[in-house]
Chimera marker file (.cmm) of the C-alpha trace (Angstrom):
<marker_set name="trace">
<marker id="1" x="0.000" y="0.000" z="0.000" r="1" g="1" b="0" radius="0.5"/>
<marker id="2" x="1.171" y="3.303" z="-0.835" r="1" g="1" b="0" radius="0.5"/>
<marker id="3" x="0.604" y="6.665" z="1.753" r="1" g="1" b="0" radius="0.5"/>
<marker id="4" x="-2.026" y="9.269" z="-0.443" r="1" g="1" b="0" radius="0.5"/>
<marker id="5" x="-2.563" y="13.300" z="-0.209" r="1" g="1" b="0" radius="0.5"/>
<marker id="6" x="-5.850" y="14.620" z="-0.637" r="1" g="1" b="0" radius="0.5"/>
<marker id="7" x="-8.182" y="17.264" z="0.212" r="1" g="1" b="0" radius="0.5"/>
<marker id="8" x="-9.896" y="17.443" z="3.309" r="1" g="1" b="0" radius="0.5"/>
<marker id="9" x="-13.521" y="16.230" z="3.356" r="1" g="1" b="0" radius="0.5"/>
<marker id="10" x="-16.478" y="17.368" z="5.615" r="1" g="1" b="0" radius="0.5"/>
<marker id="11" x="-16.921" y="13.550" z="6.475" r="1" g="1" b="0" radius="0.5"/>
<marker id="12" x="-13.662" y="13.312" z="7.913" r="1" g="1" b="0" radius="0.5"/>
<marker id="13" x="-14.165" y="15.433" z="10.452" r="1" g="1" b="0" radius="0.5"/>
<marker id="14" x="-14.717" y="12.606" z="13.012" r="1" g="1" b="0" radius="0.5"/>
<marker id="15" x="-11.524" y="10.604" z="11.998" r="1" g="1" b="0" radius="0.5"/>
<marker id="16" x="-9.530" y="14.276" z="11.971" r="1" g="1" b="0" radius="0.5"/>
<marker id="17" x="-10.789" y="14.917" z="15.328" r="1" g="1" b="0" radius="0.5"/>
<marker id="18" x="-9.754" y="11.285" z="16.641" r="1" g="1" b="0" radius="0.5"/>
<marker id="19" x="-6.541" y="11.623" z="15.284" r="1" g="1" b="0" radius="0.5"/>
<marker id="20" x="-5.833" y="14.653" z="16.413" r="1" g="1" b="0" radius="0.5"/>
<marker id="21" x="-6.954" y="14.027" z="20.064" r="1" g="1" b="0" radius="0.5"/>
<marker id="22" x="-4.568" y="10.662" z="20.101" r="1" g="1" b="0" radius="0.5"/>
<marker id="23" x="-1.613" y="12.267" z="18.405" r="1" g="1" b="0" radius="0.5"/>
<marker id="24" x="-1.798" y="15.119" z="21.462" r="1" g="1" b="0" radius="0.5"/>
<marker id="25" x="-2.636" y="12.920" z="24.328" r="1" g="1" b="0" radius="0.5"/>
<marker id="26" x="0.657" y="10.529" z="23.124" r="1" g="1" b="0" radius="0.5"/>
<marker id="27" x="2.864" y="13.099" z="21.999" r="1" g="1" b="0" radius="0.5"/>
<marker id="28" x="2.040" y="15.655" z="24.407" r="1" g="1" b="0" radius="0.5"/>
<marker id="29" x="0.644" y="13.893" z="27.719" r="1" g="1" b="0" radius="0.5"/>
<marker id="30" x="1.823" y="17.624" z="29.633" r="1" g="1" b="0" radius="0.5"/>
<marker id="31" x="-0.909" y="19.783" z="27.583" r="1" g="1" b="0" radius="0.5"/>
<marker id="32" x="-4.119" y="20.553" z="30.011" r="1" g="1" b="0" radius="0.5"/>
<marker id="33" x="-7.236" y="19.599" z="27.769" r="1" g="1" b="0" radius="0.5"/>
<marker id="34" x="-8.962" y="22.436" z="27.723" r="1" g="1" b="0" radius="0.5"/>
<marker id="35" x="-12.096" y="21.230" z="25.965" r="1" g="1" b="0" radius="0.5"/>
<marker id="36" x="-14.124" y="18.105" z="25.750" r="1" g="1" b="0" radius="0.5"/>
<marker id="37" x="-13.762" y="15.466" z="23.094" r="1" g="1" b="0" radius="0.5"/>
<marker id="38" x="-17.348" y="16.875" z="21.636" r="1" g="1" b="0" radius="0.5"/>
<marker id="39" x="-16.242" y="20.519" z="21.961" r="1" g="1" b="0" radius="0.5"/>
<marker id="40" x="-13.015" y="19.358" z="19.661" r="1" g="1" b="0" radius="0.5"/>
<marker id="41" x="-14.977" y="17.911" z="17.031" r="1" g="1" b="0" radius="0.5"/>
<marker id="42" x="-17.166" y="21.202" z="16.596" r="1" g="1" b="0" radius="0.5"/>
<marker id="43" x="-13.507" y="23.077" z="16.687" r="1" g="1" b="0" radius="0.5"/>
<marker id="44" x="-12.708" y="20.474" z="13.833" r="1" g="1" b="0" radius="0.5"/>
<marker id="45" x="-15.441" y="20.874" z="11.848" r="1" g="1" b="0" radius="0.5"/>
<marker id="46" x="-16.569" y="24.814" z="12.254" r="1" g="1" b="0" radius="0.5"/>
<marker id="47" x="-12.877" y="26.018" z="12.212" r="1" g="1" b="0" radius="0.5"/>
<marker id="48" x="-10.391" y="23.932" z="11.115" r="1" g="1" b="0" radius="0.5"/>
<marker id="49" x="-12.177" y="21.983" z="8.494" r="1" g="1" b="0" radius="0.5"/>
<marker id="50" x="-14.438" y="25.428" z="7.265" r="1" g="1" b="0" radius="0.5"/>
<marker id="51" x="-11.173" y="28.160" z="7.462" r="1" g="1" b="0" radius="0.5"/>
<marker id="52" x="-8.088" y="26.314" z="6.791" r="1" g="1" b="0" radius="0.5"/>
<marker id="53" x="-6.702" y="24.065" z="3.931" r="1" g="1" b="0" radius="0.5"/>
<marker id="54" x="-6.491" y="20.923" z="5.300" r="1" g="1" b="0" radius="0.5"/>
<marker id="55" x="-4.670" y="17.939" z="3.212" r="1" g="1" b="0" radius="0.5"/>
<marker id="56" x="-4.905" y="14.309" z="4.949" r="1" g="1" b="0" radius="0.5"/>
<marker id="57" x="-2.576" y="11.518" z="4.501" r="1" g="1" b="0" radius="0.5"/>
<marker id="58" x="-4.824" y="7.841" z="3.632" r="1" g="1" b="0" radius="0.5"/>
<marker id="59" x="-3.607" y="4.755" z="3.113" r="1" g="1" b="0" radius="0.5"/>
<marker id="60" x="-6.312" y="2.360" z="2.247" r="1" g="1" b="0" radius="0.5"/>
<marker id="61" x="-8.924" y="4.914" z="3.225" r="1" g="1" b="0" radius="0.5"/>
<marker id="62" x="-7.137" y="4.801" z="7.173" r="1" g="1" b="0" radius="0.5"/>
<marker id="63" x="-6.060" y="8.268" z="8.340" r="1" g="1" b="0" radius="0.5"/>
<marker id="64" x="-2.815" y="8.381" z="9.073" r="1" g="1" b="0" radius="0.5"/>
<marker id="65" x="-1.877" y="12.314" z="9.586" r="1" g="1" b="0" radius="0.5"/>
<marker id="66" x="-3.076" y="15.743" z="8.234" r="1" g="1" b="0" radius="0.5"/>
<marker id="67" x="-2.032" y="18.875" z="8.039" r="1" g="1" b="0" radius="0.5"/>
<marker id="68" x="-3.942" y="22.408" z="8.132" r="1" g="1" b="0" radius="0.5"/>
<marker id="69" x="-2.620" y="25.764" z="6.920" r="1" g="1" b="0" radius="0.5"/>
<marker id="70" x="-3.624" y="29.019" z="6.519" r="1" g="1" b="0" radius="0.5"/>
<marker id="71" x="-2.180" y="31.149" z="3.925" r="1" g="1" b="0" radius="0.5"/>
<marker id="72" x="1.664" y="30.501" z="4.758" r="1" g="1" b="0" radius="0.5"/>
<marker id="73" x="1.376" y="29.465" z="8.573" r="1" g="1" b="0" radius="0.5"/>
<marker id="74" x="0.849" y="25.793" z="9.277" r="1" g="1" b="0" radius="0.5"/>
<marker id="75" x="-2.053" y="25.394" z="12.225" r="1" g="1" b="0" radius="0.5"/>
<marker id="76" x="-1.709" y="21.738" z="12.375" r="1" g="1" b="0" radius="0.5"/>
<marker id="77" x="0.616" y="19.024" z="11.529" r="1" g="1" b="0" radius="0.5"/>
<marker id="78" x="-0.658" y="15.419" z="13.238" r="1" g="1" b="0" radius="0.5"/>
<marker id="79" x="0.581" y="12.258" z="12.501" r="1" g="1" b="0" radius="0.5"/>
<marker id="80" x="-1.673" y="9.424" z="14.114" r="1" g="1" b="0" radius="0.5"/>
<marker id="81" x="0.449" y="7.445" z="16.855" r="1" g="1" b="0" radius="0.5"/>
<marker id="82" x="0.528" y="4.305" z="14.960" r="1" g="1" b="0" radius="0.5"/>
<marker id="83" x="1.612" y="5.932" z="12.032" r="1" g="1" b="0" radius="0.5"/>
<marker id="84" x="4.713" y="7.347" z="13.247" r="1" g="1" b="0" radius="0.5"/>
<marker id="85" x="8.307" y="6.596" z="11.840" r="1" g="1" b="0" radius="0.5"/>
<marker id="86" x="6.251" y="6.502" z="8.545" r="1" g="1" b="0" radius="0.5"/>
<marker id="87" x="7.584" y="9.164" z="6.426" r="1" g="1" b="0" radius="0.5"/>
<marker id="88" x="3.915" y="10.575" z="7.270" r="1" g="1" b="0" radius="0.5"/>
<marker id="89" x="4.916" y="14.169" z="8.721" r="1" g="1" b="0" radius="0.5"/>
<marker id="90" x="7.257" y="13.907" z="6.018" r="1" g="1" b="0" radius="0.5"/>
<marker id="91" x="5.363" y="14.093" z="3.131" r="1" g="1" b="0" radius="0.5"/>
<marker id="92" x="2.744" y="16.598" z="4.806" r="1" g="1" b="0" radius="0.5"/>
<marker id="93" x="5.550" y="18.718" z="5.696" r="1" g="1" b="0" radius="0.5"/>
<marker id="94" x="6.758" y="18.662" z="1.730" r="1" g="1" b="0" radius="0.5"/>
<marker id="95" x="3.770" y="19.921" z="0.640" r="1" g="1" b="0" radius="0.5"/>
<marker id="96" x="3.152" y="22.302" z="3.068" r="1" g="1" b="0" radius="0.5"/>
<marker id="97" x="6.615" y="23.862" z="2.060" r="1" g="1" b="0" radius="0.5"/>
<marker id="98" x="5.627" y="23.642" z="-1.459" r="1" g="1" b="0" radius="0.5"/>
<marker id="99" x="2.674" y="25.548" z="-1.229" r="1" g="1" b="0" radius="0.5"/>
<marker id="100" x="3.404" y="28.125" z="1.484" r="1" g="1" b="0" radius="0.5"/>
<marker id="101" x="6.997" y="28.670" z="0.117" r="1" g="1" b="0" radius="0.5"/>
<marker id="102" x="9.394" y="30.976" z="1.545" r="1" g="1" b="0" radius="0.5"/>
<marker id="103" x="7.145" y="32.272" z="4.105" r="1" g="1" b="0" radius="0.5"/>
<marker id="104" x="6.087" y="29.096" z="5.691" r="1" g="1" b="0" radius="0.5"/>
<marker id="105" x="5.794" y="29.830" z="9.397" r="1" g="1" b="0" radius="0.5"/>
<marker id="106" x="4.503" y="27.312" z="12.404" r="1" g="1" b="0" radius="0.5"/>
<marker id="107" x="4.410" y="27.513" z="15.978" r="1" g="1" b="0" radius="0.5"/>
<marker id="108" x="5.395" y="24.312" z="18.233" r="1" g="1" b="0" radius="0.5"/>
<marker id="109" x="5.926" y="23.860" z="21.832" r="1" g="1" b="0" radius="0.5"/>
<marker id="110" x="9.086" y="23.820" z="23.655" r="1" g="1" b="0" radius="0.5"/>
<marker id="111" x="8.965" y="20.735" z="25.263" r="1" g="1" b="0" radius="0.5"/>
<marker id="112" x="7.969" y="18.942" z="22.561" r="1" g="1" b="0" radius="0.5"/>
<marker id="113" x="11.350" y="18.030" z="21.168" r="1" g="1" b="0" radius="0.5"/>
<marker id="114" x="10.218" y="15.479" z="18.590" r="1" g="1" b="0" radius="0.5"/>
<marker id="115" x="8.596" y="18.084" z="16.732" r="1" g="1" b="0" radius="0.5"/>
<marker id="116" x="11.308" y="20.787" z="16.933" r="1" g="1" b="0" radius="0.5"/>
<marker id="117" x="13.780" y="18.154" z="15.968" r="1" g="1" b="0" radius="0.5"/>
<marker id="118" x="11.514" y="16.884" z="12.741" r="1" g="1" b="0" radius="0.5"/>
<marker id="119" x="11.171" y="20.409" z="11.714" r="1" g="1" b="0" radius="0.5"/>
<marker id="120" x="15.186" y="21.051" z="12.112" r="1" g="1" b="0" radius="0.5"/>
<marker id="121" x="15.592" y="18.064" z="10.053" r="1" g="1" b="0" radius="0.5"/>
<marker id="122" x="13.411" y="19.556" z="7.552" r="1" g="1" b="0" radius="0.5"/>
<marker id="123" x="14.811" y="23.160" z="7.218" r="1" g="1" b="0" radius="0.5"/>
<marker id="124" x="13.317" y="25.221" z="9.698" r="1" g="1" b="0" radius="0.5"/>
<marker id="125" x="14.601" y="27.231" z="12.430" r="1" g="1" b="0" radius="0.5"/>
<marker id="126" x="13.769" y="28.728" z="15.733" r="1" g="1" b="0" radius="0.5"/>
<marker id="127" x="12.663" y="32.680" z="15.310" r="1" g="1" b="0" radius="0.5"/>
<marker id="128" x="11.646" y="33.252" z="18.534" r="1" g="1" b="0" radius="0.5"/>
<marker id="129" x="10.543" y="32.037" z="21.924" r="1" g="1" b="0" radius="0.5"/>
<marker id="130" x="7.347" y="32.729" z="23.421" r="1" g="1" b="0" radius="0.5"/>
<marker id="131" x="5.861" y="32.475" z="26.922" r="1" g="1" b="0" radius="0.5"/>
<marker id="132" x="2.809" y="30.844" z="26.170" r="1" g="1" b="0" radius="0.5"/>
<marker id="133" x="0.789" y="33.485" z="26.678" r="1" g="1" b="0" radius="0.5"/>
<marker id="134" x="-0.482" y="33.733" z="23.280" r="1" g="1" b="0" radius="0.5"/>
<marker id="135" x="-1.771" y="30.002" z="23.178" r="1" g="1" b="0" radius="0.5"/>
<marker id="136" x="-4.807" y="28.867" z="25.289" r="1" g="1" b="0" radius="0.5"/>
<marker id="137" x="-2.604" y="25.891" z="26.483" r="1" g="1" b="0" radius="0.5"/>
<marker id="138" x="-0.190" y="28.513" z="28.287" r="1" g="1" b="0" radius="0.5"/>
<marker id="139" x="2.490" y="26.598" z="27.536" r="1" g="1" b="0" radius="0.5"/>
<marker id="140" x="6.348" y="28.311" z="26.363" r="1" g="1" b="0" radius="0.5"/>
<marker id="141" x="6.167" y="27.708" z="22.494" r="1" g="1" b="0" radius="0.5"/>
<marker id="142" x="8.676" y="28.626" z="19.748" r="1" g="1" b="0" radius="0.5"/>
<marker id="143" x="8.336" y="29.686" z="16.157" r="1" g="1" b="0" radius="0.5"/>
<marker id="144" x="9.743" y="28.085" z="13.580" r="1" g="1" b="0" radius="0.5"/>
<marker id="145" x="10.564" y="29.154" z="10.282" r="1" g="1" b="0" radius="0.5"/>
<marker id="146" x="12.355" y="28.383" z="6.949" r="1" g="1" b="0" radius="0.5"/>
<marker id="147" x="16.192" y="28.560" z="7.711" r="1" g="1" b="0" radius="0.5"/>
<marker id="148" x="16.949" y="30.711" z="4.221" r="1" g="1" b="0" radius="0.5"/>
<marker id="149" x="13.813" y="33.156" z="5.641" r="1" g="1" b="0" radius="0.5"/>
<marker id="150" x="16.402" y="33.579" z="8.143" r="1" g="1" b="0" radius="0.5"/>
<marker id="151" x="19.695" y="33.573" z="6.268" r="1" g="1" b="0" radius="0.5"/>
<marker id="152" x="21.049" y="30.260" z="7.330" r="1" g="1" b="0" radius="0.5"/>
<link id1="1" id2="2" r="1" g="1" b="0" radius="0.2"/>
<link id1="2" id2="3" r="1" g="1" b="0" radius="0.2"/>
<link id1="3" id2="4" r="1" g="1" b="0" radius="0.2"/>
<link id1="4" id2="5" r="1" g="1" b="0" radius="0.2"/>
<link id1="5" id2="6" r="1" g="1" b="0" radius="0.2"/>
<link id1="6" id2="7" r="1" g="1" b="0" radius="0.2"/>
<link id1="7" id2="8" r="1" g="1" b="0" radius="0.2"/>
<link id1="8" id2="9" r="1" g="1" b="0" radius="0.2"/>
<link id1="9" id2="10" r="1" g="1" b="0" radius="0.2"/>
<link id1="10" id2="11" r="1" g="1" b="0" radius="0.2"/>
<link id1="11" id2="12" r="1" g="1" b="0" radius="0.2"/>
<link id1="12" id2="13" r="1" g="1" b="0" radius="0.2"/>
<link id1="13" id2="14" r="1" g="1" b="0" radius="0.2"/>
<link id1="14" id2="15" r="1" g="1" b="0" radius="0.2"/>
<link id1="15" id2="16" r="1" g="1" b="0" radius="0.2"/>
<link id1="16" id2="17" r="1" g="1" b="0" radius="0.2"/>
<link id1="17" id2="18" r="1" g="1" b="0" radius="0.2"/>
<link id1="18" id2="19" r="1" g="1" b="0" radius="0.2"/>
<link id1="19" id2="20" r="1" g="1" b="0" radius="0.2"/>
<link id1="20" id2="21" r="1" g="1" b="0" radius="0.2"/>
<link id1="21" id2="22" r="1" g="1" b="0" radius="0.2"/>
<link id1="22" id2="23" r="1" g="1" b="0" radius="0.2"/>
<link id1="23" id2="24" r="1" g="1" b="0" radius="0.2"/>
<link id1="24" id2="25" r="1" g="1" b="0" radius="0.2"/>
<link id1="25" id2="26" r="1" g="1" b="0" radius="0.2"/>
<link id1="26" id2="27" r="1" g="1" b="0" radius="0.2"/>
<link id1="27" id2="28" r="1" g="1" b="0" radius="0.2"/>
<link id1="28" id2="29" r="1" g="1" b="0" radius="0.2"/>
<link id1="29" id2="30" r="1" g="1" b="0" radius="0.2"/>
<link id1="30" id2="31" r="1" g="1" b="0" radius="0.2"/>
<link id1="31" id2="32" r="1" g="1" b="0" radius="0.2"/>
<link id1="32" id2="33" r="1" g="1" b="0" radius="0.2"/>
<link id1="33" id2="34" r="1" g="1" b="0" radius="0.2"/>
<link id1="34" id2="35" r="1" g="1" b="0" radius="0.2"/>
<link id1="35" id2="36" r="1" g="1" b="0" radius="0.2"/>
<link id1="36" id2="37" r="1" g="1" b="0" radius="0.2"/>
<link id1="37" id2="38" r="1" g="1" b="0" radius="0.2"/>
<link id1="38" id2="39" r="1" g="1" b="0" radius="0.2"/>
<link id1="39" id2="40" r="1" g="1" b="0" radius="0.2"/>
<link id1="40" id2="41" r="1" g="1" b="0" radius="0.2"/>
<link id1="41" id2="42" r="1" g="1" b="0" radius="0.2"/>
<link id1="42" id2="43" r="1" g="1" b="0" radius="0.2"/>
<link id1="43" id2="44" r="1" g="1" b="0" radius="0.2"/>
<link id1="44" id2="45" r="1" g="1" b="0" radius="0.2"/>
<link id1="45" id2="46" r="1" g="1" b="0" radius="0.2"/>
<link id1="46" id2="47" r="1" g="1" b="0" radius="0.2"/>
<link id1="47" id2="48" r="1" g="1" b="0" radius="0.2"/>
<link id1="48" id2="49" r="1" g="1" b="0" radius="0.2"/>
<link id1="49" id2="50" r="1" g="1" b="0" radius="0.2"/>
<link id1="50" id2="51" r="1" g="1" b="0" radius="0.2"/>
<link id1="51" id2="52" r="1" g="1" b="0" radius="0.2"/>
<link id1="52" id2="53" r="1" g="1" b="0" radius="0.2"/>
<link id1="53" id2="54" r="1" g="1" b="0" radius="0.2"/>
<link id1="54" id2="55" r="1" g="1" b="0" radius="0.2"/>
<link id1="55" id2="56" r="1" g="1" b="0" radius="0.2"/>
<link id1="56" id2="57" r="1" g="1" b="0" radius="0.2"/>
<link id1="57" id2="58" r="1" g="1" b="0" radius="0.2"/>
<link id1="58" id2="59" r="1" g="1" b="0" radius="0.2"/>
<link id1="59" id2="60" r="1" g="1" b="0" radius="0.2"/>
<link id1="60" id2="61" r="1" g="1" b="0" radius="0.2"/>
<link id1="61" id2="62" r="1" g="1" b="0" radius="0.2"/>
<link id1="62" id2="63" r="1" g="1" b="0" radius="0.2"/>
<link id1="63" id2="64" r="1" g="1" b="0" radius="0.2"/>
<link id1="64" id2="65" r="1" g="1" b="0" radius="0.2"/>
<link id1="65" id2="66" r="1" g="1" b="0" radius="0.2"/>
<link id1="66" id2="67" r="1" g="1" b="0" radius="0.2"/>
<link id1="67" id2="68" r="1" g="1" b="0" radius="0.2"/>
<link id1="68" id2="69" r="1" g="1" b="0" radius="0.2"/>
<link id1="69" id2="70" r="1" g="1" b="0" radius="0.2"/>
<link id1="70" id2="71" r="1" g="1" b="0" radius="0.2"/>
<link id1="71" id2="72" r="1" g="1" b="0" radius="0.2"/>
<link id1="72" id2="73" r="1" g="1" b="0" radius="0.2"/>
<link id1="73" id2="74" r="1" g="1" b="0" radius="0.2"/>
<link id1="74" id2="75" r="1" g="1" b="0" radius="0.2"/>
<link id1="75" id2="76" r="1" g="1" b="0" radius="0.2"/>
<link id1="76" id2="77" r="1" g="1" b="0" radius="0.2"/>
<link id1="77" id2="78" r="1" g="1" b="0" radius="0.2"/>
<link id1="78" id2="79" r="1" g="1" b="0" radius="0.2"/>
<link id1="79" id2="80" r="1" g="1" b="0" radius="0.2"/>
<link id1="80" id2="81" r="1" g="1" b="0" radius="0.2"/>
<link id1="81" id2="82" r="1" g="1" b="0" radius="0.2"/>
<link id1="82" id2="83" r="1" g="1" b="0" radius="0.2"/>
<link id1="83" id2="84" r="1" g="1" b="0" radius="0.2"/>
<link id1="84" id2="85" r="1" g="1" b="0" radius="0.2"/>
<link id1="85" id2="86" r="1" g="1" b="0" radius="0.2"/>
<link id1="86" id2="87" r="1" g="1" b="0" radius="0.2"/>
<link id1="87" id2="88" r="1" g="1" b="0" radius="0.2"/>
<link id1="88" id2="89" r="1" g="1" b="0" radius="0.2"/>
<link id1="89" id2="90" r="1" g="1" b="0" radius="0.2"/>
<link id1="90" id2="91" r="1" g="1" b="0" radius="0.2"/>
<link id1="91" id2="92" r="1" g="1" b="0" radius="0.2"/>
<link id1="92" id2="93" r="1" g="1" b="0" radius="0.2"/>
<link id1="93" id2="94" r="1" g="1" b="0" radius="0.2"/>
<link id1="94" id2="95" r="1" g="1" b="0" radius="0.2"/>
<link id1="95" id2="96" r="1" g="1" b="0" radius="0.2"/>
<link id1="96" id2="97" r="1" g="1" b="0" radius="0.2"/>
<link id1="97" id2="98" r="1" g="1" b="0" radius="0.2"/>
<link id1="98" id2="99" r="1" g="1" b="0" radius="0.2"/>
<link id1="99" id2="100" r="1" g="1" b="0" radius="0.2"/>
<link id1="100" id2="101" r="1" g="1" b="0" radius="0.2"/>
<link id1="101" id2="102" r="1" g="1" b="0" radius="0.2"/>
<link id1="102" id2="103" r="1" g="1" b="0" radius="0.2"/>
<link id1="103" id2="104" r="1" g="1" b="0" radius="0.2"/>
<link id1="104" id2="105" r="1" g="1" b="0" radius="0.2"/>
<link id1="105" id2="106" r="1" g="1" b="0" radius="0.2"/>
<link id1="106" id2="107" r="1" g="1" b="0" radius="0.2"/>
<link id1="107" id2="108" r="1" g="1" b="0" radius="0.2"/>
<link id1="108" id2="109" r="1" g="1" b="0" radius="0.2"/>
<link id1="109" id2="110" r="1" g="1" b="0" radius="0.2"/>
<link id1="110" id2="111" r="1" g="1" b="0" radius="0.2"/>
<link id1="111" id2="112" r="1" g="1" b="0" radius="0.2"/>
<link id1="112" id2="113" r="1" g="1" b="0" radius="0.2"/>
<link id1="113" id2="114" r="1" g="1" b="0" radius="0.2"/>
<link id1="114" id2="115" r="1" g="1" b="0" radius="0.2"/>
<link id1="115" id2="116" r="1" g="1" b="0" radius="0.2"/>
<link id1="116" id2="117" r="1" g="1" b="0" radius="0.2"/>
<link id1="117" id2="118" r="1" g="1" b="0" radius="0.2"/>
<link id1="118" id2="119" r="1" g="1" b="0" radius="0.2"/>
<link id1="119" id2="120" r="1" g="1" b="0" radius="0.2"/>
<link id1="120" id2="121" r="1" g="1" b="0" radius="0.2"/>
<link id1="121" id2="122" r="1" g="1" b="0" radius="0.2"/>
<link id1="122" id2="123" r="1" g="1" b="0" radius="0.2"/>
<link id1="123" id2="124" r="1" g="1" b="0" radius="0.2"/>
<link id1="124" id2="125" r="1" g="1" b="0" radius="0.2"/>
<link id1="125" id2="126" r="1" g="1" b="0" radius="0.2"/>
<link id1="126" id2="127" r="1" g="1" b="0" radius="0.2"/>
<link id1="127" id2="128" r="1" g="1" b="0" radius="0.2"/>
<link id1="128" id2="129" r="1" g="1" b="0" radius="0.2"/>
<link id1="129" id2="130" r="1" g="1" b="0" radius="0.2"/>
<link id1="130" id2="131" r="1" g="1" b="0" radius="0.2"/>
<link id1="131" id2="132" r="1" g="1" b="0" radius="0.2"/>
<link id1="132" id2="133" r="1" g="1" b="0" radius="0.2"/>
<link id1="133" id2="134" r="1" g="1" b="0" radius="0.2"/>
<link id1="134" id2="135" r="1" g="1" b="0" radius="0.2"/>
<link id1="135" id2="136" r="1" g="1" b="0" radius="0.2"/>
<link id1="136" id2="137" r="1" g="1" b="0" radius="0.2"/>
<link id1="137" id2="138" r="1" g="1" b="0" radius="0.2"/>
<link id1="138" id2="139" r="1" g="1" b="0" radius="0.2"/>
<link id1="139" id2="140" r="1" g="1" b="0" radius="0.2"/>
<link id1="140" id2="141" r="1" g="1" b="0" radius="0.2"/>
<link id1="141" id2="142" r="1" g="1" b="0" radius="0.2"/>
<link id1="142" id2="143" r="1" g="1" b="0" radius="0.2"/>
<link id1="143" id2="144" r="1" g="1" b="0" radius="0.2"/>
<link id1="144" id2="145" r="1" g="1" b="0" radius="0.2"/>
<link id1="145" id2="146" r="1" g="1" b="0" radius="0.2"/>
<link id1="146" id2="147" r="1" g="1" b="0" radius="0.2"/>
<link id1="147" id2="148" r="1" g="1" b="0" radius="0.2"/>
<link id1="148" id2="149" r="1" g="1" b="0" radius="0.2"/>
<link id1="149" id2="150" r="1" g="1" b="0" radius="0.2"/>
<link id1="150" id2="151" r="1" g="1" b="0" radius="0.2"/>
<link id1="151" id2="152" r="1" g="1" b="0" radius="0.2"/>
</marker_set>
């Protein structure tokens, strides 16, 4: 079987919001839940699904990881837990780049060095460090950014 990119649907908003709540709670066991599990799938499916370009990853119709951008920031990269190791965040990540270009901006938390190392391994760099005030989580995050936006 072979990993697929396509277009967000409005019927995958359940298996996005699964995903996503499973990627978090295994990659990030720290982060306070702020909302319910039924709360999240509104957020899914009113915001992220209705105001961002979303692209999931399939294989065999399973969902495996998506990604969610809007205009050159990335939202949301998730890869599902079982799915990790893949190449998953990988290709996501390539497209991403290839449609924000240059600009391509993200935000990640500090502690979650996985992610900051994938995204060094992928060309980005730290910008800046924030407090976590600016995220309803409240938790230190950094922004990343293309190295050459940077210089590097």
């Amino acid at each position: 079987m072979s990993i697929t990119l396509r277009a967000a649907r409005p019927e995958d908003a359940d298996a996005l919001t699964t995903l996503f709540l499973a990627a978090r709670r295994h990659s990030m066991p720290y982060l306070a839940e702020r909302h319910s599990d039924a709360e999240t799938r509104w957020w899914m499916e009113n915001v992220v699904l209705a105001t961002r370009k979303v692209t999931v990853a399939d294989e065999a119709d399973e969902l495996l990881g998506f990604s969610a951008t809007h205009g050159e920031h990335l939202d949301h990269l998730y890869v599902a837990p079982t799915a990790l190791g893949r190449g998953v965040g990988s290709l996501l990540l390539q497209k991403c780049k290839a449609e924000c270009g240059s600009g391509l901006s993200l935000y990640v938390f500090q502690k979650n060095g996985r992610a900051r190392d994938f995204y060094e391994r992928h060309g980005l760099a730290c910008a800046a460090f924030g407090d976590g005030s600016d995220n309803e989580e409240n938790e230190p995050d950094a922004i990343y950014v293309l190295r050459e936006a940077l210089g590097q």
